[in-house]
C-alpha positions in Angstrom: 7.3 -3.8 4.1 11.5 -4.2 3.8 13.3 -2.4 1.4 14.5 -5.2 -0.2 10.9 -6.5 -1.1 10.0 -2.8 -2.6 13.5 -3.3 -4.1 12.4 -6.4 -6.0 9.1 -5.2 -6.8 10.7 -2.1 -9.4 13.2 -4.9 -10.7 10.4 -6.9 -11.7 8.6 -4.0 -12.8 11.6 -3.0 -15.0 12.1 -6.9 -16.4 8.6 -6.4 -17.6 9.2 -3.4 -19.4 12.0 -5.4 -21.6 11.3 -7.6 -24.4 12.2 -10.4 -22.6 9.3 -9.9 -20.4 8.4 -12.0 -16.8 8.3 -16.0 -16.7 4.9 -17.0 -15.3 6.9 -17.5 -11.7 7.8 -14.0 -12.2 4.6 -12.6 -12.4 2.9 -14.4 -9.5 6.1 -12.8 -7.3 5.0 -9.6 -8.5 1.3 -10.3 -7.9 2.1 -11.6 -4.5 5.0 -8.3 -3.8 2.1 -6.0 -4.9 -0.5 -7.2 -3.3 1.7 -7.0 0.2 2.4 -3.7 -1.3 -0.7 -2.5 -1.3 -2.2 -4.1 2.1 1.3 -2.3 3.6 0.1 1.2 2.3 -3.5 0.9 3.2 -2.7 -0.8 6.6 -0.5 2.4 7.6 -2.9 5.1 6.1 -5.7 3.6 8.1 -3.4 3.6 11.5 -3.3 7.2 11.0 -7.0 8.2 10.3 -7.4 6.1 13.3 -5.4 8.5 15.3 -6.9 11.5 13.2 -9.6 13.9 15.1 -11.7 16.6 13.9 -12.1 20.0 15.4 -15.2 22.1 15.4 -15.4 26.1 15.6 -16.0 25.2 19.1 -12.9 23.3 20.1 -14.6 20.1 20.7 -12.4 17.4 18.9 -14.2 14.3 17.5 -12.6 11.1 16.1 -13.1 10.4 12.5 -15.9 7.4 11.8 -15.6 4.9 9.5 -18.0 5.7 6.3 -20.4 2.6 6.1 -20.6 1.1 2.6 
């Protein structure tokens, strides 16, 4: 995700917070910014457990599985 997206995402966040509030436009921005947001963070965090092993006492390293569910 760019900078400038995260960037836009606190302004809306901060325009909320005002008595003004968002325009309905606004807030589907911010639904669609967050939501990118969020699939950017989990996206990432998953890359790394992907590239995440386990080590037991004897050295042998095993990759991390998935948990079904």
């Amino acid at each position: 995700m760019k900078q400038e997206q995260i960037d836009r995402i606190n302004e809306l966040a901060r325009k909320a917070k005002t008595p003004e509030g968002l325009t309905e436009a606004e807030q589907a921005e911010q639904a669609v910014l967050r939501r990118a947001y969020i699939d950017s963070v989990l996206g990432n965090l998953k890359g790394q457990l992907d590239h995440t092993y386990l080590v037991d006492e004897q050295g042998r390293r095993r990759k991390l599985k998935q948990k079904e569910g």
